[in-house]
C-alpha positions in Angstrom: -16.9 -4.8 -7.9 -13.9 -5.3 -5.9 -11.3 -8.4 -6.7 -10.3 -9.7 -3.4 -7.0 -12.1 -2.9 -6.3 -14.2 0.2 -2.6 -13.9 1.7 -1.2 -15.1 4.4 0.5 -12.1 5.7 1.2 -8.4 5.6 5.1 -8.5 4.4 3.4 -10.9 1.7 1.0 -8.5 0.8 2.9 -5.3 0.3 5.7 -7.4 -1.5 3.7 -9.2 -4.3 1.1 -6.2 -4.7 3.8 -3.6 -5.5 5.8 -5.7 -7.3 3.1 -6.8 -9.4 1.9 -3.6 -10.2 5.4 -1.8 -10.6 7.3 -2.2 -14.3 11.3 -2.3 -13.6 12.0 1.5 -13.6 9.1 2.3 -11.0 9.4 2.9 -7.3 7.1 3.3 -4.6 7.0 6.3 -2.1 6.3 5.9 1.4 7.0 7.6 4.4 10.5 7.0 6.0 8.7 5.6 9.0 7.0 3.5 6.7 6.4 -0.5 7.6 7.9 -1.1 4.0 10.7 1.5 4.9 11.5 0.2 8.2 10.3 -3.6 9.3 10.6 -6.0 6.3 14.4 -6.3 6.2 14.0 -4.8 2.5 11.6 -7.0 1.0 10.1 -4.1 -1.6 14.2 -3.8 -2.5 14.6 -7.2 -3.4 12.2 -7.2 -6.1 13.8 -4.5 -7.9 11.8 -1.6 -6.8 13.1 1.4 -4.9 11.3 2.8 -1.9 11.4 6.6 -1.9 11.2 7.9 1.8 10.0 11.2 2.5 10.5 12.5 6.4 7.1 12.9 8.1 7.0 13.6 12.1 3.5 11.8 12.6 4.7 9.1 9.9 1.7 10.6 7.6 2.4 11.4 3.6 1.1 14.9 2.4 0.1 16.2 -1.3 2.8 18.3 -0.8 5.7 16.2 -0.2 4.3 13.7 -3.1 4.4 16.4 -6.0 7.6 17.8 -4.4 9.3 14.4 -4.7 7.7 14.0 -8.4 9.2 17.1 -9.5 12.2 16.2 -8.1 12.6 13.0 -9.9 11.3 14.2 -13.0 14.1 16.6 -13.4 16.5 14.0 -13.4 14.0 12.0 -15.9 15.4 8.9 -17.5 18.6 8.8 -14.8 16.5 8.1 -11.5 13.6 5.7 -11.1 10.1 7.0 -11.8 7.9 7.4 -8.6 4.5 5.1 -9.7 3.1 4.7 -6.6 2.0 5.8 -2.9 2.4 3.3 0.0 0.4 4.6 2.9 -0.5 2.8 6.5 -4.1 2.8 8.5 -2.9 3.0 10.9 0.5 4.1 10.7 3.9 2.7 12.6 3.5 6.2 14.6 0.0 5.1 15.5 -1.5 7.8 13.8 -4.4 8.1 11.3 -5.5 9.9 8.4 -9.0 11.5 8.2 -11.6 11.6 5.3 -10.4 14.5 4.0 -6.6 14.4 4.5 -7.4 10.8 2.1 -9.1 12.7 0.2 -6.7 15.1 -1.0 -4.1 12.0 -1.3 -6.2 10.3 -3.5 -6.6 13.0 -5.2 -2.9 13.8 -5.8 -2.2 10.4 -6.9 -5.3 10.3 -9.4 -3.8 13.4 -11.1 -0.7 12.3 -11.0 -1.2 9.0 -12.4 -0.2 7.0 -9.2 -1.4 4.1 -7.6 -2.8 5.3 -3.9 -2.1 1.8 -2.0 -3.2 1.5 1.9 -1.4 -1.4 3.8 -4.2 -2.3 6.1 -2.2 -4.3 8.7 -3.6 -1.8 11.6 -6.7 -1.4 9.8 -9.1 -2.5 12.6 -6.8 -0.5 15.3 -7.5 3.1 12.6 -11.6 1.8 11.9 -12.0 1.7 15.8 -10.2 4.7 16.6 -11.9 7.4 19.2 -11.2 10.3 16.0 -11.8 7.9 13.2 -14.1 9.5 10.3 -13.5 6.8 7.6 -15.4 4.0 6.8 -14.2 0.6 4.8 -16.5 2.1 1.6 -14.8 5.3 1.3 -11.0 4.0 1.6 -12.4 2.0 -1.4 -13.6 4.3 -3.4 -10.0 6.7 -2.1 -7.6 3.9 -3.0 -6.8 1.7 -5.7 -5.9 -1.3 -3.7 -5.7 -1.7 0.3 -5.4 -4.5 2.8 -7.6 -5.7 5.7 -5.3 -7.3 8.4 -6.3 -10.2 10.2 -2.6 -10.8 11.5 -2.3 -7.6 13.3 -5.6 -8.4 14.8 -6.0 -11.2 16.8 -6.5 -13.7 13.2 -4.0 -16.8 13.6 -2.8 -15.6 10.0 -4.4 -13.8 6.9 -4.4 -10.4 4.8 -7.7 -9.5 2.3 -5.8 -7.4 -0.8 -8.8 -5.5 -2.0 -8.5 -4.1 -5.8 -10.6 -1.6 -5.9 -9.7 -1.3 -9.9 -10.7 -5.0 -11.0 -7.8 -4.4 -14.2 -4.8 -4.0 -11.3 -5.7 -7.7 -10.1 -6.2 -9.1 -13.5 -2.8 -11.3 -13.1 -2.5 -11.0 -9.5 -2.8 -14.6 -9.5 0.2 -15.2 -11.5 2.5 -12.7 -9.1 0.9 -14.7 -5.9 1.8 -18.6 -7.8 5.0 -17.0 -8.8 6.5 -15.3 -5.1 5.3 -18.8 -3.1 2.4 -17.2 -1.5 -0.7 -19.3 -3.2 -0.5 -22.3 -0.8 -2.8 -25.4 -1.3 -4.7 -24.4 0.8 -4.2 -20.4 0.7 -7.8 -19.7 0.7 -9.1 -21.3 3.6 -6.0 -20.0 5.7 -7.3 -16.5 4.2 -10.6 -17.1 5.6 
């Protein structure tokens, strides 16, 4: 039942999926060593949306730190922006990975929460492969709302599959893609 998008690349991808999926006042939380955080000469920024860094040694995002850092902007409620979202990487810029269970404890954090659990899957195929890997493509689906599959990052010429694992998040992706250049004429075949 997933909606799947073609794009030709991962900066692409994280852009027009959290800014499409953000209103104004909502920011996205990511690790400080975070791909968003660190390597797209502040891409997420330019649309308007904050990225909230939390400090993590192995570049991994704990329950924890996320309702720490919700408490923490809900005290200051309407006068900083409102955390809507987690950014998390498979694997991450520290080359580590999460397990089952540390996902499923995220996911489960962000469901409570009301947050959007998003996986940038740019090292995807590096984390699936992994010696200690012990997740497969149809649990991160049912664990996140939307994630990635990278073919840039490994060995494709070019192309990202954004998988919406909630068909309503996707229902005017379309527009956000037409609108931040990034449905070419011939976008789907370069996806493929």
């Amino acid at each position: 039942d997933a909606v799947i998008r073609f794009l030709s690349g991962g900066t692409q991808a994280n852009l027009i999926v959290i800014s499409s999926l953000l209103r104004v006042h909502e920011a996205v939380i990511s690790a400080a060593s975070g791909h968003i955080a660190t390597h797209e000469s502040g891409a997420i920024e330019a649309t308007g949306h904050k990225v909230i860094t939390l400090e993590s040694p192995v570049g991994k995002l704990t329950p924890e730190e996320i309702r720490e850092c919700l408490e923490e902007h809900r005290t200051y409620k309407p006068h900083t922006v409102k955390p809507r979202m987690v950014y998390i990487s498979q694997a991450t810029e520290l080359g580590t990975i999460y397990t089952r269970a540390e996902l499923e404890e995220l996911s489960a954090c962000c469901r409570s929460q009301g947050l959007y659990l998003f996986m940038d899957g740019a090292r995807l195929g590096q984390a699936l492969t992994a010696e200690n890997n012990d997740l497969s493509l149809p649990e991160i689906s049912r664990l996140t709302d939307v994630f990635y599959i990278g073919g840039t990052k490994n060995g494709a010429l070019l192309g990202e599959a954004v998988v919406f694992n909630r068909a309503e998040l996707a229902e005017d992706f379309d527009y956000a893609m037409k609108q931040k250049g990034a449905m070419l004429a011939k976008g789907r075949l370069l996806g493929i």
